[in-house]
C-alpha positions as CSV (number, residue, x, y, z in Angstrom):
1,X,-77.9,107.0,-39.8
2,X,-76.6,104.5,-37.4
3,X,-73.1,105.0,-39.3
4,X,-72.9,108.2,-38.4
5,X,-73.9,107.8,-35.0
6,X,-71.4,105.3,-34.2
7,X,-68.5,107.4,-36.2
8,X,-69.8,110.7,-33.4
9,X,-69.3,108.1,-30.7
10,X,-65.9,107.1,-31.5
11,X,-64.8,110.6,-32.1
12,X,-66.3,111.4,-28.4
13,X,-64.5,108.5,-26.9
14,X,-61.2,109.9,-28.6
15,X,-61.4,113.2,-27.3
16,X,-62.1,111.7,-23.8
17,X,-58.9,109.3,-24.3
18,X,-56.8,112.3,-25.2
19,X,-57.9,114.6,-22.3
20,X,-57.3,112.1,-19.9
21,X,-53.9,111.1,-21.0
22,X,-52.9,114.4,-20.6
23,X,-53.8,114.7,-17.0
24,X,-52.6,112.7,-14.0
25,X,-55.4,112.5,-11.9
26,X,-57.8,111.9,-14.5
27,X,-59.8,115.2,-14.3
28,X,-60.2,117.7,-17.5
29,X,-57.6,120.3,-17.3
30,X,-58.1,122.6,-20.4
31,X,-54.7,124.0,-20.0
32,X,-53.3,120.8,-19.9
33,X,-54.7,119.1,-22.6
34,X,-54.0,122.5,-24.6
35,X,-50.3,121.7,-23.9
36,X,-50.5,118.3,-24.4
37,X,-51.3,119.1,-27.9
38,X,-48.5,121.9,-27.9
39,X,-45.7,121.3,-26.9
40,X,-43.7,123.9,-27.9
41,X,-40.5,125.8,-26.4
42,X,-42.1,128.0,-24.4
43,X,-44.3,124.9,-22.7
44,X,-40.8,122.8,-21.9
45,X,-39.1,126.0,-20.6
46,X,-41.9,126.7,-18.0
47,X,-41.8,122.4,-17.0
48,X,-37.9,122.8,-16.8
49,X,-39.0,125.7,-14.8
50,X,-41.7,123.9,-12.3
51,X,-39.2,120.9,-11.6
52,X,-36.3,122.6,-10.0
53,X,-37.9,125.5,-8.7
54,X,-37.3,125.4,-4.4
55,X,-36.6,127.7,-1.2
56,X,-33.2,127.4,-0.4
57,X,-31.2,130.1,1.7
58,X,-28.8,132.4,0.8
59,X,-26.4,134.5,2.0
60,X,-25.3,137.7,-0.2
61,X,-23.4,140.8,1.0
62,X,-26.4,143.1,-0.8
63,X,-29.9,142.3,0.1
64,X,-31.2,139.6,-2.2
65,X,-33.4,141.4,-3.9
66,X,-30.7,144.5,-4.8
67,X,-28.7,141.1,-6.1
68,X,-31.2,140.0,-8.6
69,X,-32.4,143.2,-9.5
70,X,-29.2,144.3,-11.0
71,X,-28.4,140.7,-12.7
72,X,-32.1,140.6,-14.1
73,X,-31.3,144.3,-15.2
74,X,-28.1,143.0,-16.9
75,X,-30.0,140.2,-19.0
76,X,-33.0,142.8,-19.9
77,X,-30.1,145.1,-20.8
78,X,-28.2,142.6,-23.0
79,X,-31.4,141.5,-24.8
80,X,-33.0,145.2,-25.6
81,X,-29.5,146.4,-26.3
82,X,-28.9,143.5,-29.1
83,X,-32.1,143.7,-30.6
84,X,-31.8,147.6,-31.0
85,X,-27.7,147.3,-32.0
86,X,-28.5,144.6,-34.9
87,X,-30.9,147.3,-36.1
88,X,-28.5,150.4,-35.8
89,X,-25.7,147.6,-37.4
90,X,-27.3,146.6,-40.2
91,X,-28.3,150.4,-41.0
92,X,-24.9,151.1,-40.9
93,X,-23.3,148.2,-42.7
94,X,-25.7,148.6,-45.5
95,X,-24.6,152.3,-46.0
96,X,-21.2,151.0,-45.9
97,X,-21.7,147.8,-47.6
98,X,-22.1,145.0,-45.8
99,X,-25.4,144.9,-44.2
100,X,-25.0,141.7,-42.8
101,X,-21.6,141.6,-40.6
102,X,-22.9,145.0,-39.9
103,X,-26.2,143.2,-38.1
104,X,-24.4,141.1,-36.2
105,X,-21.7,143.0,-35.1
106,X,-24.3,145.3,-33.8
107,X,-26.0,142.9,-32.1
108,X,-22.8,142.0,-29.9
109,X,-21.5,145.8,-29.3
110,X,-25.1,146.5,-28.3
111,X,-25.6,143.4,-25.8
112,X,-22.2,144.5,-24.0
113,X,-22.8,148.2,-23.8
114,X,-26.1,148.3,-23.1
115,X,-25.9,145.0,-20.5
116,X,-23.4,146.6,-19.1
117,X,-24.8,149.9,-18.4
118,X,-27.8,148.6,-17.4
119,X,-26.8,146.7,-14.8
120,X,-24.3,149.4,-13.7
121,X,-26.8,151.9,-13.1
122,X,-29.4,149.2,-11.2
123,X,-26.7,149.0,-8.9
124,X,-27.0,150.2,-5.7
125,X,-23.8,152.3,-5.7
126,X,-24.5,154.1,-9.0
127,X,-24.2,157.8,-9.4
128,X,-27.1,159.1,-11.0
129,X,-25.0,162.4,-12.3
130,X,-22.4,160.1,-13.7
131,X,-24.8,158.5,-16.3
132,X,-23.3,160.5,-19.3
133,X,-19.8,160.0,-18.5
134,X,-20.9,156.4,-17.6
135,X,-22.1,155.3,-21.2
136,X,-19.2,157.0,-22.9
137,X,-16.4,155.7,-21.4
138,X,-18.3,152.3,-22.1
139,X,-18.4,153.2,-25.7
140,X,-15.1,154.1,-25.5
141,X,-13.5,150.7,-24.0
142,X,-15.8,148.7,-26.1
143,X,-14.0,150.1,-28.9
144,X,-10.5,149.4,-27.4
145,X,-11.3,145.6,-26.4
146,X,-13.5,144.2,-28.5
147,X,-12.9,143.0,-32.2
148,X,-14.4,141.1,-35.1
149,X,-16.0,137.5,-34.4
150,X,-16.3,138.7,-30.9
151,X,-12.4,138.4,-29.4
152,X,-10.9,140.4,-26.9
153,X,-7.7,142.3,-27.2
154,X,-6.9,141.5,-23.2
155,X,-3.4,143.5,-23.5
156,X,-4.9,147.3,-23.4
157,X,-6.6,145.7,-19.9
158,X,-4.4,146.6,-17.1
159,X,-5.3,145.0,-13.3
160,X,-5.5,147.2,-10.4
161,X,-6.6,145.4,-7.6
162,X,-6.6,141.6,-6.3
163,X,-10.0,140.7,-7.2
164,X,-9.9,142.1,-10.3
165,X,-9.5,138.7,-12.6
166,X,-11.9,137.2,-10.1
167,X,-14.6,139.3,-11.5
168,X,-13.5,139.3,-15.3
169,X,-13.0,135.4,-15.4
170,X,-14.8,132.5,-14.8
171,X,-13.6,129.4,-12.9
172,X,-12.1,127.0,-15.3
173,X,-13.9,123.9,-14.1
174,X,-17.3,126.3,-14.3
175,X,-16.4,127.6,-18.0
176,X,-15.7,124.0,-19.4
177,X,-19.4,122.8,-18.7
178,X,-21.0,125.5,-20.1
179,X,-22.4,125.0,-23.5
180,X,-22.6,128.3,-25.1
181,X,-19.9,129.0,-27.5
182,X,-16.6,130.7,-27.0
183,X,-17.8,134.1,-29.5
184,X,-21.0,134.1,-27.0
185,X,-19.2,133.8,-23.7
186,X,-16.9,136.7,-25.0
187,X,-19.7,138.8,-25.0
188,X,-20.1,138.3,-20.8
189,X,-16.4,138.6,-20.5
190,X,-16.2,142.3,-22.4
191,X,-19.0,143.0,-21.0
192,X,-17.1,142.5,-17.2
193,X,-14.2,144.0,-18.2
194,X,-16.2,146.9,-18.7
195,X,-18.4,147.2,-15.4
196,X,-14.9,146.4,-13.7
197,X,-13.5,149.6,-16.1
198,X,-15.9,151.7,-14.1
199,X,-15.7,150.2,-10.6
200,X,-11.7,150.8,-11.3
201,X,-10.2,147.7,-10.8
202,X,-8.8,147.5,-14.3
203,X,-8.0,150.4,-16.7
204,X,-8.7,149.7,-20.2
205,X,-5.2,151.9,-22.3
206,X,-6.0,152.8,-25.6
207,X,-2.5,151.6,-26.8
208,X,-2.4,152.1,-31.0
209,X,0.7,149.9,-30.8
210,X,-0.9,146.8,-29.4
211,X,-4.0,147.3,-30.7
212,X,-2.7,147.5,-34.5
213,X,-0.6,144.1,-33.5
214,X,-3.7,142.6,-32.1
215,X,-5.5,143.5,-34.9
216,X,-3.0,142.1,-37.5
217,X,-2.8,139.0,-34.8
218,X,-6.2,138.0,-35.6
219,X,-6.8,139.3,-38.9
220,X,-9.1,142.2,-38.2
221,X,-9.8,143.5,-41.5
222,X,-9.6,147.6,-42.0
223,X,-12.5,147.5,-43.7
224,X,-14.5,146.0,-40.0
225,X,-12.6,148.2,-38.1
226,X,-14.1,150.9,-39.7
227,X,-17.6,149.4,-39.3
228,X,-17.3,148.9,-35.5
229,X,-16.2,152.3,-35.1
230,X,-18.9,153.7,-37.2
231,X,-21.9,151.4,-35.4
232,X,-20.5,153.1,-31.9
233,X,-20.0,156.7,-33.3
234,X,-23.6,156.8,-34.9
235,X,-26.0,159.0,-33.3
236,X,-28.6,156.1,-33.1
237,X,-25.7,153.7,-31.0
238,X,-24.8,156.3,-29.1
239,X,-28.5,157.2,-27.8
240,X,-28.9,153.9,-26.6
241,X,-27.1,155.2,-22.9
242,X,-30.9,156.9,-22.7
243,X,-32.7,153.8,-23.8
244,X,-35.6,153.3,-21.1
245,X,-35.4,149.4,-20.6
246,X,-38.5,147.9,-18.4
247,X,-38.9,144.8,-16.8
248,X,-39.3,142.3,-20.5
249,X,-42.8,141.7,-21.1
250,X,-44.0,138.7,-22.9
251,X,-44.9,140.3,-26.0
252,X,-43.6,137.8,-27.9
253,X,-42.4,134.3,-27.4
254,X,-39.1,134.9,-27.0
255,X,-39.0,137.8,-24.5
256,X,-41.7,135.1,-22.6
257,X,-38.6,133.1,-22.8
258,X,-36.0,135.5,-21.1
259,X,-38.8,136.0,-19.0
260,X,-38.6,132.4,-17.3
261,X,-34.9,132.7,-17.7
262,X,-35.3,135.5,-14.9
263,X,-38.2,134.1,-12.8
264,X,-36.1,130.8,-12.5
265,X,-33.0,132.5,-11.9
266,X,-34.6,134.6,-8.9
267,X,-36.0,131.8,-7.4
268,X,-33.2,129.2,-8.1
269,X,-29.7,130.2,-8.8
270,X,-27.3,130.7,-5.6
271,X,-24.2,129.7,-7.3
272,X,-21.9,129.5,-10.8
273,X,-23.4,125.7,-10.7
274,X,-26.8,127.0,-10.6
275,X,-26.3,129.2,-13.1
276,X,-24.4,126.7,-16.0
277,X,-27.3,124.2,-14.9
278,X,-29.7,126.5,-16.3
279,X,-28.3,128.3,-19.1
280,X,-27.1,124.8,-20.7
281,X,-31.1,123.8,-20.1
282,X,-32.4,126.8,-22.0
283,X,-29.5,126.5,-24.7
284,X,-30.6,123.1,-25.2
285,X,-34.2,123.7,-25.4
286,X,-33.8,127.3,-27.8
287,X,-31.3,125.3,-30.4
288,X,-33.8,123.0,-31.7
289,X,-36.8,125.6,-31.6
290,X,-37.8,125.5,-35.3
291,X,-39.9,128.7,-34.5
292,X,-36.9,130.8,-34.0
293,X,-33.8,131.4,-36.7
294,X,-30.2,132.1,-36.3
295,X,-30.3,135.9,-35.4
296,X,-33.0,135.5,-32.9
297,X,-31.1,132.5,-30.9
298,X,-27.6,134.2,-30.9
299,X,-29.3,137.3,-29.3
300,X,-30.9,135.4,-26.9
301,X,-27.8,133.6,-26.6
302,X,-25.7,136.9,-26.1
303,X,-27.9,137.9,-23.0
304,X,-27.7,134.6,-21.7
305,X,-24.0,134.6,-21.6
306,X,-24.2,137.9,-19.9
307,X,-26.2,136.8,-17.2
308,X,-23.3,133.8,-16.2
309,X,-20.7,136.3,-16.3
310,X,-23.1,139.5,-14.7
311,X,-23.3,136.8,-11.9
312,X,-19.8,136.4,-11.4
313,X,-18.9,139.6,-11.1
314,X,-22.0,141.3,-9.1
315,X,-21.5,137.7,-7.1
316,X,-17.5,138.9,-6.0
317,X,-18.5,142.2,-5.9
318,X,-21.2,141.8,-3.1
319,X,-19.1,139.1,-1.2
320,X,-16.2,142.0,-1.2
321,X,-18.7,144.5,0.6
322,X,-19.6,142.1,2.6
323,X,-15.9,141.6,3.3
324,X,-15.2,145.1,4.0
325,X,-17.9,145.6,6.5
326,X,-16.8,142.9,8.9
């Protein structure tokens, strides 16, 4: 009897041990002794989160919430529009025999069309009645410009006014600190080429001549030029101009993720700086998530590249208007 009592004792002491060291005043905190036992990606990303999160001021040609409201409507895009082009991708590659490229290929043409649209029509000079006309020509320039393993024909893409390459590119000190890869940063790049498509300050030619030397160029098999064109011509992609996108809910660890991506980004980011700081954080954090596998990271990946270079360009496109009314 007295064994047992004694082992109860020492189990009690434990458990006070461990709840203490988990919080800094030396008071119980469920929630914190919960994490303490947890730690997982979704704990770090909210600390991360907590520790740089301050008021600073900011000066933006659109108010600032118009600003983040068509950024965050860029990386909710990017994300539903992946998740529903690997779908319509892999349908379509395994009808034509190679389920697989087909999945990720998706997953790319869907993050840049459907970022992209996204954010055009949060903006606050969008054109409701231009919403049809919108998507397609989006469809249709995404088909020009972008190629297998995610590169960019930039010859069919044609500069019309001064601060056109200011929107499509990123400074070169900026780019060299950021730690997603080239085939992910792509995917913001198309994705500006094709918002600046619409705003006209670059015209996309569909040029066969250049594109079949491009092609050849990089070694852009027939057989995935045929599945690219088939993913954007399928009823399925080609709905996705009428996909009804809410704010992300946390319905699953992931979204929870792109969720803090957005609630530090409102309250944190007011430069390119900003923005690499915490993209290379939440990189960092999502690569060694053992919860999550390949597909899942490059999509989150994909709409996180999108919001750096949605940032840029809604970033020189606000400071033009600003610009133009003075």
């Amino acid at each position: 009897m007295k064994k047992i009592v004694f082992l109860f004792a020492l189990c009690a002491m434990f458990t006070i041990t461990l709840l203490e060291s988990c919080s800094t005043d030396g008071t119980v905190d469920l929630a914190e002794s919960k994490s303490c036992l947890k730690n997982d990606y979704i704990d770090r990303l909210k600390s991360f989160n907590d520790s740089i999160v301050s008021t600073r001021p900011t000066t933006r040609g659109w108010s600032k919430k118009q600003w983040v409201n068509v950024v965050i409507a860029d990386v909710s895009g990017a994300w539903a529009g992946g998740k529903a082009g690997a779908w319509i991708g892999g349908k379509v590659g395994t009808f034509m025999g190679n389920p697989a490229t087909g999945t990720v290929f998706g997953a790319a043409l869907g993050a840049i069309a459907v970022g992209g649209f996204n954010s055009w029509r949060s903006s606050p000079n969008y054109v409701v009645s231009s919403s049809e006309d919108s998507f397609d020509k989006i469809l249709e320039n995404t088909d020009i410009i972008f190629h297998d393993n995610n590169n960019i024909n930039l010859d069919n893409v044609v500069c019309l006014s001064e601060n056109a390459k200011g929107k499509i590119d990123l400074n070169p000190q900026v780019l060299s600190k950021v730690t997603l890869s080239p085939e992910q940063l792509n995917i913001g790049k198309a994705h500006n080429i094709l918002l600046s498509s619409l705003d006209g300050s670059v015209e996309i030619k569909n040029n066969d001549v250049i594109s079949k030397k491009y092609r050849k160029a990089i070694g852009d098999r027939d057989s995935i030029c045929e599945l690219k064109k088939s993913i954007l011509e399928s009823e399925d992609f080609k709905a996705l101009g009428n996909l009804k996108i809410s704010k992300n809910s946390a319905d699953s660890k992931l979204e929870h993720a792109l969720l803090l991506f957005e609630e530090v980004f409102d309250e944190y980011v007011s430069d390119n700086t900003d923005m690499v700081y915490i993209i290379n954080k939440y990189k960092s954090v999502l690569s060694s998530a053992e919860e999550l596998n390949e597909e899942e990271k490059n999509l989150i990946f994909g709409a996180l590249a999108t919001a750096l270079y949605s940032f840029n360009y809604w970033n020189s496109t606000s400071a033009k208007q600003e610009l133009d009314v003075e």
